[in-house]
LUMTORFI-190873 format. One record per atom (N, C-alpha, C, O): residue in three letters; atom name; x, y, z. Coordinates in steps of 0.001 Angstrom, whole numbers. Layout:
<sites>
r:ALA; a:CA; px:X; py:Y; pz:Z
...
</sites>
This chain:
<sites>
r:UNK; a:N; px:-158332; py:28352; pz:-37773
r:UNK; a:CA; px:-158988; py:27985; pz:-39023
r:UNK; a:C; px:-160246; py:28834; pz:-39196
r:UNK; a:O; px:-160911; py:29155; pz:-38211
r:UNK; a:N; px:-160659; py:29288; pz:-40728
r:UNK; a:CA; px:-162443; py:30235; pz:-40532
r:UNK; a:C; px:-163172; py:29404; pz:-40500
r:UNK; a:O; px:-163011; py:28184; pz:-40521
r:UNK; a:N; px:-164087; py:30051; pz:-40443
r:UNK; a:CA; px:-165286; py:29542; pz:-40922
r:UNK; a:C; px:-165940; py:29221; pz:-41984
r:UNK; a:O; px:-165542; py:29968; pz:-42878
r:UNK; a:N; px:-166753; py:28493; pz:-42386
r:UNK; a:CA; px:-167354; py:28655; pz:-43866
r:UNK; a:C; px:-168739; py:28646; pz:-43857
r:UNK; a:O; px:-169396; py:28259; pz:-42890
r:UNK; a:N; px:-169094; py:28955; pz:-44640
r:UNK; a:CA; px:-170954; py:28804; pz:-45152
r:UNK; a:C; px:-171485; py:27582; pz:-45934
r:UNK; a:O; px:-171267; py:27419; pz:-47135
r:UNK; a:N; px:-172256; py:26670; pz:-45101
r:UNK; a:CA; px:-171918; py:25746; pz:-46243
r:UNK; a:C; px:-173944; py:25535; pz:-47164
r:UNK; a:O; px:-174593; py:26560; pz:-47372
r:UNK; a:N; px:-174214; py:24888; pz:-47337
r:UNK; a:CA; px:-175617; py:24922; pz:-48783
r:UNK; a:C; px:-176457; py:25351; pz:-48165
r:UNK; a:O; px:-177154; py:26289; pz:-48554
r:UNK; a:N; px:-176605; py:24718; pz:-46963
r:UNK; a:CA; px:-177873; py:25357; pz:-45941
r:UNK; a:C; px:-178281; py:26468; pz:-45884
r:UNK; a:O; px:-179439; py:26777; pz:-45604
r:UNK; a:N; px:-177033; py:27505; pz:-46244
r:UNK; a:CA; px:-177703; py:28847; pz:-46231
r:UNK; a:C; px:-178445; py:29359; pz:-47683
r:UNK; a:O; px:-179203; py:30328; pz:-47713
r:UNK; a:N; px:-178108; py:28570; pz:-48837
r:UNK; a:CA; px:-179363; py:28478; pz:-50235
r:UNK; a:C; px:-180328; py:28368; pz:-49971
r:UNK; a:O; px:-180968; py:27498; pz:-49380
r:UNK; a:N; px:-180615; py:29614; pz:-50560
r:UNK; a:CA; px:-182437; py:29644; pz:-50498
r:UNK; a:C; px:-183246; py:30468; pz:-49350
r:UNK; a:O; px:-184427; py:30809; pz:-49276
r:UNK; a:N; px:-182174; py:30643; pz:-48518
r:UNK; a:CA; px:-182269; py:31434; pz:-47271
r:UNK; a:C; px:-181917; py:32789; pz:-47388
r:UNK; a:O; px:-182603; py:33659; pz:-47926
r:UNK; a:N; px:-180343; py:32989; pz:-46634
r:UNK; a:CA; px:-179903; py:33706; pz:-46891
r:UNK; a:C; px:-180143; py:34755; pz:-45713
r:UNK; a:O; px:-179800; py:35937; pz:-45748
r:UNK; a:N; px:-180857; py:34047; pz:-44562
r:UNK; a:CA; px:-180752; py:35031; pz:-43266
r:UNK; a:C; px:-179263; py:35520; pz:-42904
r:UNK; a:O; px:-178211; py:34883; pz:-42952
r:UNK; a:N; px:-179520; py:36924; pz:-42507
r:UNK; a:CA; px:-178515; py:37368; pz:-42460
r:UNK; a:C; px:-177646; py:38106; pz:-40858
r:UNK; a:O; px:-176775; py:38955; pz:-40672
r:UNK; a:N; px:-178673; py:37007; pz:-39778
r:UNK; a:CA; px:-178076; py:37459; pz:-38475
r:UNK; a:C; px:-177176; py:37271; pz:-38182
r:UNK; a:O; px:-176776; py:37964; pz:-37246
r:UNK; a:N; px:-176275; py:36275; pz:-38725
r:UNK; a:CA; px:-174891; py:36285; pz:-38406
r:UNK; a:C; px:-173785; py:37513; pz:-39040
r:UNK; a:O; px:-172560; py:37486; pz:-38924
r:UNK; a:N; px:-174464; py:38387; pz:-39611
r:UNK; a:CA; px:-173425; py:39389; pz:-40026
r:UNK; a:C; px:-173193; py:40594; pz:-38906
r:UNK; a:O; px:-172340; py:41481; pz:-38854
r:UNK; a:N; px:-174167; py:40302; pz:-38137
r:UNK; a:CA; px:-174440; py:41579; pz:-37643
r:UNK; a:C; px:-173614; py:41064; pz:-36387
r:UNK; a:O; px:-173217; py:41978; pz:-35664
r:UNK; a:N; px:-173294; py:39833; pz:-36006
r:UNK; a:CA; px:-172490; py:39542; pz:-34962
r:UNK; a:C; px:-170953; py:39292; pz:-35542
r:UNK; a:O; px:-170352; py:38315; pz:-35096
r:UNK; a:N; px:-170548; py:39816; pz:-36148
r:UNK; a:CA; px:-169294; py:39652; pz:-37049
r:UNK; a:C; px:-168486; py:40661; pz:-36774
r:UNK; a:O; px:-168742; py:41741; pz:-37306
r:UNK; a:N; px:-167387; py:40554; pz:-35931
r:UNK; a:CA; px:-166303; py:41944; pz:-35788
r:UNK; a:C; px:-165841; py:42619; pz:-36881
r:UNK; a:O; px:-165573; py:43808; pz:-37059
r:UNK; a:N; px:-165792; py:41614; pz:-37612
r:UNK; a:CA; px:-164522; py:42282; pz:-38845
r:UNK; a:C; px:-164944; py:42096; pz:-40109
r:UNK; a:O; px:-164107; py:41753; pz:-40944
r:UNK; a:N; px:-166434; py:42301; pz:-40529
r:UNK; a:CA; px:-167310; py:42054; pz:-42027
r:UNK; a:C; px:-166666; py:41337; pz:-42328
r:UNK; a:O; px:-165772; py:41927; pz:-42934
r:UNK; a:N; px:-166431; py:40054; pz:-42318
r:UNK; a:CA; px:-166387; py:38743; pz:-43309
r:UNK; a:C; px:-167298; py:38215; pz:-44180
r:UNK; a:O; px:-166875; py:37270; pz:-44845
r:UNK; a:N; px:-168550; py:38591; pz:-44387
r:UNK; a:CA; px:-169261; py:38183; pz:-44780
r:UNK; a:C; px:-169210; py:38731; pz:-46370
r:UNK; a:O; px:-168609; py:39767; pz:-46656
r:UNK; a:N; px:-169829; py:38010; pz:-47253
r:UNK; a:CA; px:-170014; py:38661; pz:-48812
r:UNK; a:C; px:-171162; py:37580; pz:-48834
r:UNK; a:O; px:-171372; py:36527; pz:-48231
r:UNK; a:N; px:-172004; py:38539; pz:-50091
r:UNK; a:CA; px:-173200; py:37603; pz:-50415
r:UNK; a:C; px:-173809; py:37989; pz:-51681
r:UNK; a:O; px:-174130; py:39146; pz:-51950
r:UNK; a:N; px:-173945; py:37076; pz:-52378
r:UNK; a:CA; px:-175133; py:36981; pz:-53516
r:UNK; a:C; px:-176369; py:37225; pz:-53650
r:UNK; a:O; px:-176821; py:38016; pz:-52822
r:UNK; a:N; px:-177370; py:36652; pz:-54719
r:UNK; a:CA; px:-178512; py:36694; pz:-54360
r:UNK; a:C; px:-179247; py:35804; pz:-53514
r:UNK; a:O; px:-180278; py:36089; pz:-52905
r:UNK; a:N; px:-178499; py:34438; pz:-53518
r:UNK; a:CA; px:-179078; py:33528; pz:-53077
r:UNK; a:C; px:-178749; py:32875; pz:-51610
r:UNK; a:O; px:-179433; py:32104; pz:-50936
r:UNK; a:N; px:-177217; py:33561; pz:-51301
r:UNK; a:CA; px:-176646; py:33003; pz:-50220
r:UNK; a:C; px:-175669; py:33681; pz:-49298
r:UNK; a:O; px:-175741; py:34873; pz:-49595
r:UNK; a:N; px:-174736; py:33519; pz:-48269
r:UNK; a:CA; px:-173683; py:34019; pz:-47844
r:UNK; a:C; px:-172477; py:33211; pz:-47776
r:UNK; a:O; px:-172504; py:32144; pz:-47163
r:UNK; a:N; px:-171227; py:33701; pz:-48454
r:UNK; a:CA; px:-169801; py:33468; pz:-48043
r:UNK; a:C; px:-169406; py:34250; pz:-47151
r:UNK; a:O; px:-169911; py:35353; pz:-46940
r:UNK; a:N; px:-167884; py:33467; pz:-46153
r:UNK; a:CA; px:-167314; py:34314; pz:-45370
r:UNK; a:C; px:-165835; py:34011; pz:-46209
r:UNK; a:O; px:-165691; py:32964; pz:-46841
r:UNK; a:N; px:-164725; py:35093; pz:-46132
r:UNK; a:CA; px:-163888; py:35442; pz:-46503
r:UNK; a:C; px:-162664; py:35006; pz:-45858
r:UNK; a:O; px:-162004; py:35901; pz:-45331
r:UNK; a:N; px:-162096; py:33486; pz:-45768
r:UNK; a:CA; px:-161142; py:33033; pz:-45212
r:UNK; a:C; px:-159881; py:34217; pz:-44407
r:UNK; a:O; px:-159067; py:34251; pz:-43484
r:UNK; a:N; px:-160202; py:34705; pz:-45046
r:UNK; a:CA; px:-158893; py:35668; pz:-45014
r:UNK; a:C; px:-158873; py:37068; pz:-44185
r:UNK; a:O; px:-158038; py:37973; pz:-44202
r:UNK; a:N; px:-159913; py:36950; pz:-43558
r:UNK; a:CA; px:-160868; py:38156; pz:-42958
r:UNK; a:C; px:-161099; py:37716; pz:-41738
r:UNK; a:O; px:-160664; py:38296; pz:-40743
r:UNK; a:N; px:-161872; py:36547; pz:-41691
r:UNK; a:CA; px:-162092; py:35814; pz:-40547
r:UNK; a:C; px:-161065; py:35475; pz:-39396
r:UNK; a:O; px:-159986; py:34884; pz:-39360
r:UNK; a:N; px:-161996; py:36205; pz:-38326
r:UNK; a:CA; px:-160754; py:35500; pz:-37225
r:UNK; a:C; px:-161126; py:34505; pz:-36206
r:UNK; a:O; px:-160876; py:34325; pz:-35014
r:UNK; a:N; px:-161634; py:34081; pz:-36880
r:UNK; a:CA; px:-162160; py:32538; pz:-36305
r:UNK; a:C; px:-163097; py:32968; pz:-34769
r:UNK; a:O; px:-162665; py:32250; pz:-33867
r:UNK; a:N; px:-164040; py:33759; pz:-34335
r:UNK; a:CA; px:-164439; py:34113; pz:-33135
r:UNK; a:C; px:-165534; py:33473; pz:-32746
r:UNK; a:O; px:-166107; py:33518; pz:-31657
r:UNK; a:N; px:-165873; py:32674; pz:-34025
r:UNK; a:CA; px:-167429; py:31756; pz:-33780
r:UNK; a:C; px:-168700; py:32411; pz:-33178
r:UNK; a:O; px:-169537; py:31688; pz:-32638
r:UNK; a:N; px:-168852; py:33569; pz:-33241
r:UNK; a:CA; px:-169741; py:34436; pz:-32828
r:UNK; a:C; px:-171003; py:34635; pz:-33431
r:UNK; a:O; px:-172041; py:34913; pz:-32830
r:UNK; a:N; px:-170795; py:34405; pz:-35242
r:UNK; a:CA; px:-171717; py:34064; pz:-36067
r:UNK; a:C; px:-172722; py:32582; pz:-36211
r:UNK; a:O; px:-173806; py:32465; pz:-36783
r:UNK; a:N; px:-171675; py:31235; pz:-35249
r:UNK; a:CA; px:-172156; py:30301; pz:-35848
r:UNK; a:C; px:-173616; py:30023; pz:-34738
r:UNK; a:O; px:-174337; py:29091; pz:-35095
r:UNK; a:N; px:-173857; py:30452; pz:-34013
r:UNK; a:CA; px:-175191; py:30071; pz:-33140
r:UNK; a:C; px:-176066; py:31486; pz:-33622
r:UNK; a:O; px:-176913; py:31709; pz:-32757
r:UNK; a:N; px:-176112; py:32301; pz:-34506
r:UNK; a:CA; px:-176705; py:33250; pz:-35082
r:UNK; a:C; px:-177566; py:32859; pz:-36351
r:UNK; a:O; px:-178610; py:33350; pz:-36781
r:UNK; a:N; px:-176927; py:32007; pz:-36725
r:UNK; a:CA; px:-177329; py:31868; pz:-37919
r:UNK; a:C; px:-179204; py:30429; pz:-37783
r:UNK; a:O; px:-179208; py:29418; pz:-37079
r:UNK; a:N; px:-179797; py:30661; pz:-38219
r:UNK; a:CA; px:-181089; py:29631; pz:-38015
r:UNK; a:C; px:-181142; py:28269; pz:-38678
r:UNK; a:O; px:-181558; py:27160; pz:-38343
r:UNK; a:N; px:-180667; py:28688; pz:-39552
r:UNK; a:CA; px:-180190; py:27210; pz:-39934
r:UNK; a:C; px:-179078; py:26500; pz:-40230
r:UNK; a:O; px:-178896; py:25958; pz:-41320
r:UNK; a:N; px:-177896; py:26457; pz:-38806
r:UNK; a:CA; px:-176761; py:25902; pz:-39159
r:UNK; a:C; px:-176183; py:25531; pz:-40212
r:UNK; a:O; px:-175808; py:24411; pz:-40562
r:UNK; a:N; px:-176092; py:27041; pz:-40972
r:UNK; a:CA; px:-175170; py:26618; pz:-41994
r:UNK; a:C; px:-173690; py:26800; pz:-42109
r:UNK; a:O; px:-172959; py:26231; pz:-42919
r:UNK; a:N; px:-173226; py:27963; pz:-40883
r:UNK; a:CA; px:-172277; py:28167; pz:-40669
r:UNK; a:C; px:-171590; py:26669; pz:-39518
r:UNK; a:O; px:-172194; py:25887; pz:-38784
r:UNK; a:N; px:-169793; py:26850; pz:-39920
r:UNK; a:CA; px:-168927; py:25722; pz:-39586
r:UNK; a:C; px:-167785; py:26379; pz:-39255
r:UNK; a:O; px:-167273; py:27398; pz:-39720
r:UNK; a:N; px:-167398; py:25496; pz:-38206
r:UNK; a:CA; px:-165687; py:25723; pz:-38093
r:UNK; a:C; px:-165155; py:24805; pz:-39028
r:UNK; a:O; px:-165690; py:23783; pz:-39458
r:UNK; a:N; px:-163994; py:25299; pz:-39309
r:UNK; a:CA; px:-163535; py:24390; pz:-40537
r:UNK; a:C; px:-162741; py:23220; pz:-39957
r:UNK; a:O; px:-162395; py:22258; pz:-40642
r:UNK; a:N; px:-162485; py:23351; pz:-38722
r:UNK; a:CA; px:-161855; py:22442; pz:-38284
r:UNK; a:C; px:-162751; py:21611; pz:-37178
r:UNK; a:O; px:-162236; py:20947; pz:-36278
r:UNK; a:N; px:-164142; py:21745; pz:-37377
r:UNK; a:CA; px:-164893; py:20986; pz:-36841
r:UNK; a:C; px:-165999; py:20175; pz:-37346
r:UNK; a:O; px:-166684; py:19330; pz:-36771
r:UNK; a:N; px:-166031; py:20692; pz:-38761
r:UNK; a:CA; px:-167282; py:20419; pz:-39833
r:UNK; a:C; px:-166970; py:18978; pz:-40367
r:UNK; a:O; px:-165827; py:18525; pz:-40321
r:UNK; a:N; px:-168158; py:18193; pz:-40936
r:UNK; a:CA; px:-168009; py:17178; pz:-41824
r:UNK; a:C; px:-167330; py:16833; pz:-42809
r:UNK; a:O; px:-166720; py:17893; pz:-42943
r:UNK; a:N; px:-166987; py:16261; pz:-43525
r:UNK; a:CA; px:-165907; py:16030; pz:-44595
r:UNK; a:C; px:-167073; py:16631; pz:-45680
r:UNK; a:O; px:-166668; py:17549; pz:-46394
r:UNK; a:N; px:-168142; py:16303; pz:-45823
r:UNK; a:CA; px:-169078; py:16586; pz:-46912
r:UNK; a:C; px:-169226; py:17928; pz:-47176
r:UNK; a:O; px:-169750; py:18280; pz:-48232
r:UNK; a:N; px:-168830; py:18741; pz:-46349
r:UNK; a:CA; px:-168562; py:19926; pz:-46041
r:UNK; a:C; px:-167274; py:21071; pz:-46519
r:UNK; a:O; px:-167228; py:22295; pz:-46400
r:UNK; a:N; px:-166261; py:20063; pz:-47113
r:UNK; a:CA; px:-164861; py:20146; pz:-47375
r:UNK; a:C; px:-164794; py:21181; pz:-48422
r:UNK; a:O; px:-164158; py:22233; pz:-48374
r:UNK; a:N; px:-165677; py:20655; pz:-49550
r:UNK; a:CA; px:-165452; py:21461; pz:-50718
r:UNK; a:C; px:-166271; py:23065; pz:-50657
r:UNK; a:O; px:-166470; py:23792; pz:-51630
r:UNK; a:N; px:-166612; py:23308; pz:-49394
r:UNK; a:CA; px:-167340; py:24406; pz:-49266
r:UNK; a:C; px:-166291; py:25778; pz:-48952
r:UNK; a:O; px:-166575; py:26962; pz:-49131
r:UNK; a:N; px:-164900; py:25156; pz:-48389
r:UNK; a:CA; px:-163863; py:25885; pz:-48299
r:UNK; a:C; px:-163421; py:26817; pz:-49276
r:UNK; a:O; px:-163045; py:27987; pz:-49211
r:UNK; a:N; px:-163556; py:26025; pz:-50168
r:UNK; a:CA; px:-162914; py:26876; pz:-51677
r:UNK; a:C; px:-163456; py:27470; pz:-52188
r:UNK; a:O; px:-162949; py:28381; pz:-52843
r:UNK; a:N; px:-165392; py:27144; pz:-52123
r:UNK; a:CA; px:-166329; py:28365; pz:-52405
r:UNK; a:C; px:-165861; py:29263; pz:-51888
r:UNK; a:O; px:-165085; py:30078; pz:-52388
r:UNK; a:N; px:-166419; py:29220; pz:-50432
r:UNK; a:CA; px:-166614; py:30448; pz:-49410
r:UNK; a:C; px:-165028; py:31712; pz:-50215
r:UNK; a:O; px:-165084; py:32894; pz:-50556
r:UNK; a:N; px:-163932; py:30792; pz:-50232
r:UNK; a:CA; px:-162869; py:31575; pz:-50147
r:UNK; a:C; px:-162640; py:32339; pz:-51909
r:UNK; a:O; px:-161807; py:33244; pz:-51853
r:UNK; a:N; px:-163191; py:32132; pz:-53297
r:UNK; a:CA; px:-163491; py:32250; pz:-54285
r:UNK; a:C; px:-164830; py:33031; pz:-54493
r:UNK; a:O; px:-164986; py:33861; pz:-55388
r:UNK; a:N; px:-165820; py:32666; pz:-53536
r:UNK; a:CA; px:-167011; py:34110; pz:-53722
r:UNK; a:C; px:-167087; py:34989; pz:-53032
r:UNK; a:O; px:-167918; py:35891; pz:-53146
r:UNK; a:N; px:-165973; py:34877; pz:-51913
r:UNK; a:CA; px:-165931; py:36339; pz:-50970
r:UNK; a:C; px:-165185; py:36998; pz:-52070
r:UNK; a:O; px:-165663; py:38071; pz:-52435
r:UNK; a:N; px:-164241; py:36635; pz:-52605
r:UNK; a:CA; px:-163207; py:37475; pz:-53140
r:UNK; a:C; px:-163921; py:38380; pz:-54492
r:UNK; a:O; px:-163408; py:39378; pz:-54999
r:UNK; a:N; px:-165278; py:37717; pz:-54926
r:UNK; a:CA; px:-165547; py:38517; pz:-56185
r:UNK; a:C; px:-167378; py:39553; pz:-55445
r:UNK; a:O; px:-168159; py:40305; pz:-56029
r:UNK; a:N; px:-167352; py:39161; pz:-54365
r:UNK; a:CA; px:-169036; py:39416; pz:-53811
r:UNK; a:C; px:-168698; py:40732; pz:-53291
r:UNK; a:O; px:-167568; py:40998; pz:-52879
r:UNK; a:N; px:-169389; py:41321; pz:-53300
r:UNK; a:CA; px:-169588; py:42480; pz:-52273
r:UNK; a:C; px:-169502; py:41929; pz:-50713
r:UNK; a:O; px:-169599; py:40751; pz:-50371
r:UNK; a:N; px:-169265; py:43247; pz:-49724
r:UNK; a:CA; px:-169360; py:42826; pz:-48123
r:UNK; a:C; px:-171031; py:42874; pz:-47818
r:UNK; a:O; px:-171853; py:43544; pz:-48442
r:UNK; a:N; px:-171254; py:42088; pz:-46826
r:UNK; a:CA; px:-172751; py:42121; pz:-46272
r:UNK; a:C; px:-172144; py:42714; pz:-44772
r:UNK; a:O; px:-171297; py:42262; pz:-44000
r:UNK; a:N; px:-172702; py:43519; pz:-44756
r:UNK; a:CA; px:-172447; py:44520; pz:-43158
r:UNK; a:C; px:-173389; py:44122; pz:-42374
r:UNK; a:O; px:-173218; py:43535; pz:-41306
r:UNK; a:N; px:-174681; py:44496; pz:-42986
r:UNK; a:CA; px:-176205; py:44780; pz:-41985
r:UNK; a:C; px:-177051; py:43450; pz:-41988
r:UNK; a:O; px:-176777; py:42652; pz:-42884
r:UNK; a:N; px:-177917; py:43157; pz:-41213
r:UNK; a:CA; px:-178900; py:42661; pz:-41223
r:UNK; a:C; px:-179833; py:43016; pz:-42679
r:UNK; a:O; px:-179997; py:44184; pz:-43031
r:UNK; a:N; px:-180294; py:42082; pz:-43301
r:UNK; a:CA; px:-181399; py:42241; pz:-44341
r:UNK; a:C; px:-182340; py:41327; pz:-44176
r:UNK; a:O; px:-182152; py:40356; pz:-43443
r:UNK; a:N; px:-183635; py:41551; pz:-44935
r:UNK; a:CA; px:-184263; py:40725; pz:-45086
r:UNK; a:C; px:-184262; py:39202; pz:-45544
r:UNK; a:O; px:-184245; py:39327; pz:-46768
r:UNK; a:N; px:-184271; py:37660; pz:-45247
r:UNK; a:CA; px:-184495; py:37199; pz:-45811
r:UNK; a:C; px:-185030; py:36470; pz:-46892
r:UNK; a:O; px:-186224; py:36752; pz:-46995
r:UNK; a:N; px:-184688; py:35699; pz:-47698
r:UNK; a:CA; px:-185366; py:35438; pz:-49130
r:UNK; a:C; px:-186732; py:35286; pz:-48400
r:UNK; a:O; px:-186995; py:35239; pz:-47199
r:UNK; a:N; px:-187473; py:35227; pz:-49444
r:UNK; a:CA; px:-189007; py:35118; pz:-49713
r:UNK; a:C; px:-189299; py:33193; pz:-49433
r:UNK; a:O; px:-190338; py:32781; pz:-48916
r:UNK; a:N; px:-188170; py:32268; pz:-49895
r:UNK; a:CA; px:-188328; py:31293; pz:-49429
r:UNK; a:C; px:-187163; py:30752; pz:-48472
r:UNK; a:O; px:-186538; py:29696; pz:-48566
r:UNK; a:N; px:-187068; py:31623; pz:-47666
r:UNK; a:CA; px:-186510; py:31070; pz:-46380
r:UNK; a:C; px:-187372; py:30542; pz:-45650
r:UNK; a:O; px:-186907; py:29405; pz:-45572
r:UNK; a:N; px:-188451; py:30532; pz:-44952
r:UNK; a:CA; px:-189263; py:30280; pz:-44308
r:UNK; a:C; px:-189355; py:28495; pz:-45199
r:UNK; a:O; px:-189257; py:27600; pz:-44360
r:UNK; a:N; px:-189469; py:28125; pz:-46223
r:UNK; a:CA; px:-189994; py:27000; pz:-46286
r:UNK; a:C; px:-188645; py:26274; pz:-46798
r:UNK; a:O; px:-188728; py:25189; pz:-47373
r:UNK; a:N; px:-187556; py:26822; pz:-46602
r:UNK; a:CA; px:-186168; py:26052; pz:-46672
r:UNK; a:C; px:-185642; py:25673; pz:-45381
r:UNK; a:O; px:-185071; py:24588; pz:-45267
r:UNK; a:N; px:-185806; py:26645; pz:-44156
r:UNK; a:CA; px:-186003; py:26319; pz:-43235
r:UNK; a:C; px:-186341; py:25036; pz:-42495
r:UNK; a:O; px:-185652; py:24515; pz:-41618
r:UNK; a:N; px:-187405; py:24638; pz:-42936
r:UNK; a:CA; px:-188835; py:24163; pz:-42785
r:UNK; a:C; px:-187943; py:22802; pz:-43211
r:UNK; a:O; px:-187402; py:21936; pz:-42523
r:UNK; a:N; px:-188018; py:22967; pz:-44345
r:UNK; a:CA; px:-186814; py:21561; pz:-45320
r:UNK; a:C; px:-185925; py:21182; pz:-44394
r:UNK; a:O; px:-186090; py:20146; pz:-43749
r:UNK; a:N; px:-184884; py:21979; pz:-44224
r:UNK; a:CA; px:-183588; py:21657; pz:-43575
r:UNK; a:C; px:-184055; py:20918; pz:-42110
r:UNK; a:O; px:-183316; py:20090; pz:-41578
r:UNK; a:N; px:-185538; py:21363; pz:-41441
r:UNK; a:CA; px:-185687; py:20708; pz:-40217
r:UNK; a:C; px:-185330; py:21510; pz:-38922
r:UNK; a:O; px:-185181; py:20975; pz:-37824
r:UNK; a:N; px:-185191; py:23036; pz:-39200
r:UNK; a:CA; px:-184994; py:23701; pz:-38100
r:UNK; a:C; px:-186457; py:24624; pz:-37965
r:UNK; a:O; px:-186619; py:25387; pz:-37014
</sites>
């Protein structure tokens, strides 16, 4: 099963889990990151990368979490790939902060 991205990463948008990613799954907006169901080979390599657990196994995540599937798999398909490390948003630091990490 992939992975998905689920809200936690709004507003953020750190991007260390790309850089631990074999096979660029990643796509991203301005505001956030999807991974690309279809790309993903499930290696979980991204999900302790990321700072504010927003990344999930799909077969381990919350139900509240469910409808994040169909994002992830609908905005990879129209987003560009995220390869590199970038900067995070300008309010990551106090979304962070929110979320409690």
């Amino acid at each position: 099963m992939p992975h998905i991205v689920t809200d936690n990463c709004q507003g953020c948008r750190f991007t260390d889990c790309v850089t631990h990613c074999p096979v660029e799954c990643f796509h991203g907006d301005d505001e956030r990151l999807y991974i690309d169901p279809e790309v993903c080979i499930d290696c979980s390599a991204c999900i302790p990368a990321c700072p504010v657990q927003a990344i999930h196994d799909v077969i381990d995540m919350p139900d509240e979490y469910l409808p994040w599937v169909e994002i992830n798999a609908e905005k990879a398909q129209i987003l560009p790939v995220v390869k590199t490390k970038q900067d995070p948003l300008p309010t990551s630091e106090a979304r962070r902060e929110e979320l409690g990490f």
